[in-house]
N, C-alpha and C positions, 0 to 999 in steps of 0.2 A: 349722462343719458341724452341722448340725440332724439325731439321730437322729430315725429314726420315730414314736416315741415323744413327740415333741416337746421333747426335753430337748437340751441343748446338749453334743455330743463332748467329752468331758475327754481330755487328757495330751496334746494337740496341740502339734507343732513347729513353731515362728512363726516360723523361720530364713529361711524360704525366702522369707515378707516381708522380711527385713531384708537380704539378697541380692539382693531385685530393686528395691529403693531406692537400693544401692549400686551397680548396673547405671546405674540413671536417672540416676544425679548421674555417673557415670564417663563416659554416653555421651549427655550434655545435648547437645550442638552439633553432634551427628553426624549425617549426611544418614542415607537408608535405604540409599541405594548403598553409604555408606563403613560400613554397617554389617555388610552382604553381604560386605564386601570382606575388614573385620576378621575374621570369625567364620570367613571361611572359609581366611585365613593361619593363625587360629591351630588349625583343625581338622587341616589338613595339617599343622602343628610338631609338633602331637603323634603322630600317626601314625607320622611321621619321627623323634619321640623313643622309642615306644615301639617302633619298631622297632631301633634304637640301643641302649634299655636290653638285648633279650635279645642283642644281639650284643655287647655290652659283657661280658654275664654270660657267656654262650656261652666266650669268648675267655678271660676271666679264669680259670673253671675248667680250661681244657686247659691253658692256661700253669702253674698250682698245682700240678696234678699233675703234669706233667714236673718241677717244683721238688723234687715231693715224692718221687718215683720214682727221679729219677736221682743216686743219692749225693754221684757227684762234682760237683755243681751244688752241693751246701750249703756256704755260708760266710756269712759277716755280712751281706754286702753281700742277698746271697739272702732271708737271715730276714727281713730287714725288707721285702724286695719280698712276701715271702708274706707277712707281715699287713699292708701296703696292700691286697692284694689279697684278702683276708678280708673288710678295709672292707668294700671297694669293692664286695665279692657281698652281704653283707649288706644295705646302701644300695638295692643295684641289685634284691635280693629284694625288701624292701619296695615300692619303685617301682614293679616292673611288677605286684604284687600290686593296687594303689593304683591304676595305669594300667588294668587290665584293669577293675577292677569300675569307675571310672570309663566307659570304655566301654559295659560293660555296662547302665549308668545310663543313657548318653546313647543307645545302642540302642533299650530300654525306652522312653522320653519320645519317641521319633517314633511307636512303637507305639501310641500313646495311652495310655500304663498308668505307676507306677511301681512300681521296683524295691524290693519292700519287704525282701529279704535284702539290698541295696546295705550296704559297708561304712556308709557317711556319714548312714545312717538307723541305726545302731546306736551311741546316742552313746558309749558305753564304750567299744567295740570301736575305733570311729572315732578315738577320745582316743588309746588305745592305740596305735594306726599311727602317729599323728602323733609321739608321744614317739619309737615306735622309729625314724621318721627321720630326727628329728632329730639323735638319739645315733647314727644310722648317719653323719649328712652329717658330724658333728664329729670323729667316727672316722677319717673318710676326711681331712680336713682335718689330723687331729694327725699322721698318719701321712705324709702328705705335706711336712710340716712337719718330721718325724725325719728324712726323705730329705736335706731341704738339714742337717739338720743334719750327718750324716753326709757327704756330698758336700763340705761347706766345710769339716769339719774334716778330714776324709782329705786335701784339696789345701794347706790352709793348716798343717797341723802338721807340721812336721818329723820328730819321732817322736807314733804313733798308735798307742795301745794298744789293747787289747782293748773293744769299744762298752760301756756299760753298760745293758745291756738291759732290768734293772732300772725304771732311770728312763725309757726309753722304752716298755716296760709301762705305766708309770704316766700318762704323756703321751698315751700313745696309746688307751690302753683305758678308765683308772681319774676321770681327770682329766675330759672329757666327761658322764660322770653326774650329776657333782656339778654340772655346767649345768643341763644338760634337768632334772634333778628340779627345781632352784629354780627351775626356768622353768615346770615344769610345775601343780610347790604355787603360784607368783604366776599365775597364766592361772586355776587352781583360786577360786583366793578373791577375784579381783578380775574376771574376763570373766565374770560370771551371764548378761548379755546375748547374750555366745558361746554358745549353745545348740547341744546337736548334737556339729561336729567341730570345733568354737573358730573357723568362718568370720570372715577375717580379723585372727587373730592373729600374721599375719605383718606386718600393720599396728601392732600395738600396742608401745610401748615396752620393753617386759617383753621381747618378741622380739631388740628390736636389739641388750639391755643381756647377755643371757643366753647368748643365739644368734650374733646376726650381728656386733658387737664381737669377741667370742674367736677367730671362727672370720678375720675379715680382719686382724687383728693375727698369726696364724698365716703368711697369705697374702703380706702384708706385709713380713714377716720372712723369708720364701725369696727375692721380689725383691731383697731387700738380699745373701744368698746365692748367687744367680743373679750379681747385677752382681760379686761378688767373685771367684767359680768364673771368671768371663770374663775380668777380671783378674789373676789366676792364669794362666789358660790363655794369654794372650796376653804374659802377662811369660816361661812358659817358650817360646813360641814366638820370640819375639825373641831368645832367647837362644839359638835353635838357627839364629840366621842366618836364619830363613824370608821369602819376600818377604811384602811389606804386603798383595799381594791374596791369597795363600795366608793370612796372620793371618785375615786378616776372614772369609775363607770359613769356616776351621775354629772363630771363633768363635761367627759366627751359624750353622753348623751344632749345635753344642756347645748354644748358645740354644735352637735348634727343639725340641732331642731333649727335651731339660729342662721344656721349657714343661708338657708332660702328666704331667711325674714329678711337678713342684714344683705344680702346681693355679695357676699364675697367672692364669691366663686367666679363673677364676673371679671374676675384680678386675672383669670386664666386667659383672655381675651388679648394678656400684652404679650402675647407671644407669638412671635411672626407666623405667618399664614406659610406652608409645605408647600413645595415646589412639585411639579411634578417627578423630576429625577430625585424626590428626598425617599427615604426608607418606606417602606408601604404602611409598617406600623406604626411608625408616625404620621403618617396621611389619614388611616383610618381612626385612629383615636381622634387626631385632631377636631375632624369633621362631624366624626358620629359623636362624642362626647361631650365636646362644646355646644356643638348644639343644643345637646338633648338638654344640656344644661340649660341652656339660653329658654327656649321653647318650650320645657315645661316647670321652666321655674315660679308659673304663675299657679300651677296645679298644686306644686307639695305646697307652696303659702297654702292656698285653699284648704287642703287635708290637713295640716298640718295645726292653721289656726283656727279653722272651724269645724271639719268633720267629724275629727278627735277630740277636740276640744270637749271636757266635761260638762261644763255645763252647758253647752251648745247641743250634746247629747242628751243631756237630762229634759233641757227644754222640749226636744224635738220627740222624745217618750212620753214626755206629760200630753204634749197635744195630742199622738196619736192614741192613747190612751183615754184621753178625752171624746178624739173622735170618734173610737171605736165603742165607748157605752154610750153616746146617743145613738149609733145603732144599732147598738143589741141592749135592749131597756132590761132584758132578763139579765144578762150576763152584768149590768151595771147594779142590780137588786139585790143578786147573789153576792156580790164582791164589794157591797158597800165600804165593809171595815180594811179589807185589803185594798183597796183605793185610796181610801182615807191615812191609811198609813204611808203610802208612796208618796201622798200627795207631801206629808212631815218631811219624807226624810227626801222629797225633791228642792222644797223648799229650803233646805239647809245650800243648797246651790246660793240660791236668790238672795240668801241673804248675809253668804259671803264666811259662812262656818269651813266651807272645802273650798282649796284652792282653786283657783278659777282655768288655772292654766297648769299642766305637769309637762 
C-alpha cells in the first residue's frame, strides 16, 4: 500500500497472502462448481455448529445448576460430571466467542470493508484465544478421560474407596497447562512466519507433539475403558441368566450412552480434512457430521447425565410438587396422604434403593 505521501505503509500483515497461497495449492484441481459446492457445505456446518455450540452451553449451564442447587444430587460420581462440565462451558465460551467474531468477519468482507476490531487482526489478543482453546479442548479431554477412569474402576474393583480427587485435579486442570504453554513458548520461537493468529499451526508438528498426541492417547484410553465396562456388563448379565438378544441390547445400549461421556467419537477427527475435488458425499458427511458431533456433544452429556437422569428427575418432581402445594393450600389439603406417599417412594432415590443412573 502506497501512502499519499508516496512513502510505502509500514507494520502490514502479509498473513492473508500466505493464506491465499495455501487456498491455491489446497484447491489446485477443483472446478468452480466444486468450489461453489465446497464453500457452501462448509458455510452451513458452521452455522449448524455455531448453533450447537450455544445449545451445548445453554444445556450445560441449567444441568450445573440443578447439580449445584439440589444437595441431595452431590456425590462423587456428580463432582466430576460438574467439572466436565466447567470444561466443557469454558471451551464452548471460547468457541462461540471465536464463532461470532468469525462471522462477524465474514459479514464485513461481503460488505466490501474489513473488520478492523476482528479478534484475528489483533495479533495478541488473537494468540491469546488460541491458547485458551486450546487448554479449554485439553480440559475437556482430561476430564473425559477421569470419567472412564472412574466408570472402570467403580465396575472392575471389588472394594472402591473414596476417588482421589486430588490427582484428578491435577489431570484434569493442572496437567494441560504444562502443554499449551510448551506448545505455546515452541509456536513463539519457531512460527515467525505464523504472523497474526499463528494461521496454520494446526499444521505444524509442535501441534501434534504438544496438543493432539496427549489429547488422543487420553481418547485412546477410554476406548480400552469402554470395551472393558462392556465386558463387565455383559459378564454380570450372563450371570443373571439374561437372554443373548437382551445381553446385546443392554450392551450397546450402555455403548451409546458412554460414547458422549467418554469423548470417543472425537477419534473421527484423524481423518484428513476433503478436498474440494473429493466426492460430495464425503465433503458433506465430513463437515455436517463431525461437527454436529463436535458442537453438540456438550448437550447429549447434559441430557444424557442429567435430564434423564432418575434421580435428577425425581428430585426436580419433589420440588415442583412442593412448589406447587404452597400454592394451592387446597390442593396440598386434599392430597396430604398422596403426597405423603410420593414423598416414600421419592426418597427411595435419596437413599440409593434405585439406581441412580440406567
Amino acid at each position: 500500500m502506497c501512502e499519499s505521501d508516496g512513502s510505502w505503509e509500514e507494520g502490514l500483515n502479509y498473513q492473508q497472502c500466505f493464506k491465499t497461497l495455501d487456498e491455491r495449492s489446497f484447491t489446485r484441481n477443483a472446478t468452480e462448481e466444486q468450489l461453489q459446492f465446497y464453500n457452501s457445505v462448509i458455510n452451513g456446518a458452521k452455522l449448524m455448529e455455531l448453533i450447537g455450540l450455544f445449545l451445548s452451553w445453554t444445556g450445560l449451564m441449567v444441568a450445573l445448576f440443578i447439580f449445584y442447587y439440589f444437595r441431595n444430587l452431590r456425590c462423587h460420581r456428580t463432582k466430576i460430571h460438574q467439572h466436565l462440565f466447567f470444561a466443557f462451558i469454558f471451551r464452548l465460551t471460547i468457541e462461540i466467542i471465536l464463532g461470532v467474531d468469525r462471522f462477524n468477519s465474514k459479514l464485513a468482507s461481503k460488505q466490501g470493508y474489513e473488520s478492523q476490531h476482528s479478534i484475528h487482526n489483533v495479533a495478541p489478543l488473537c494468540k491469546t484465544f488460541e491458547v485458551l482453546r486450546e487448554y479449554t479442548r485439553i480440559c475437556t479431554f482430561a476430564w473425559m478421560f477421569i470419567e472412564g477412569i472412574y466408570l472402570n474402576t467403580l465396575l472392575s474393583s471389588a472394594v472402591f474407596g473414596t476417588p482421589k480427587f486430588i490427582l484428578f485435579y491435577v489431570i484434569g486442570w493442572a496437567i494441560p497447562i504444562s502443554f499449551v504453554i510448551a506448545w505455546a513458548i515452541v509456536m513463539d520461537l519457531t512460527a515467525a512466519k505464523l504472523s497474526g493468529c499463528w494461521h496454520g499451526h494446526v499444521d505444524s508438528i509442535w501441534y501434534w507433539v504438544f496438543i493432539e498426541i496427549p489429547r488422543n492417547l487420553m481418547l485412546v484410553a477410554n476406548v480400552l475403558f469402554l470395551f472393558n465396562i462392556i465386558r463387565v456388563l455383559v459378564t454380570k448379565l450372563r450371570e443373571s441368566n439374561t437372554s443373548d438378544t437382551q445381553q446385546v441390547r443392554k450392551a450397546l445400549k450402555a455403548a451409546i450412552v458412554l460414547l458422549p461421556l467418554l469423548g470417543i467419537a472425537n477419534l473421527v477427527w484423524l481423518i484428513p480434512r476433503p478436498k474440494p475435488d473429493d466426492e460430495k458425499s464425503f465433503i458433506l458427511i465430513y463437515h455436517y457430521l463431525f461437527l454436529f458431533l463436535d458442537a453438540y456433544q456438550g448437550f447429549f452429556v447434559a441430557v444424557l447425565y442429567c435430564f434423564v437422569n432418575a434421580e435428577v428427575r425425581a428430585t426436580l418432581r419433589r420440588k415442583w410438587n412442593a412448589w406447587r402445594n404452597t400454592r394451592s393450600p387446597h390442593h396440598h389439603r386434599g392430597h396430604s396422604i398422596v403426597t405423603t406417599a410420593t414423598d416414600i417412594r421419592m426418597s427411595l432415590f435419596d437413599n440409593g434403593h434405585v439406581p441412580a443412573e440406567t
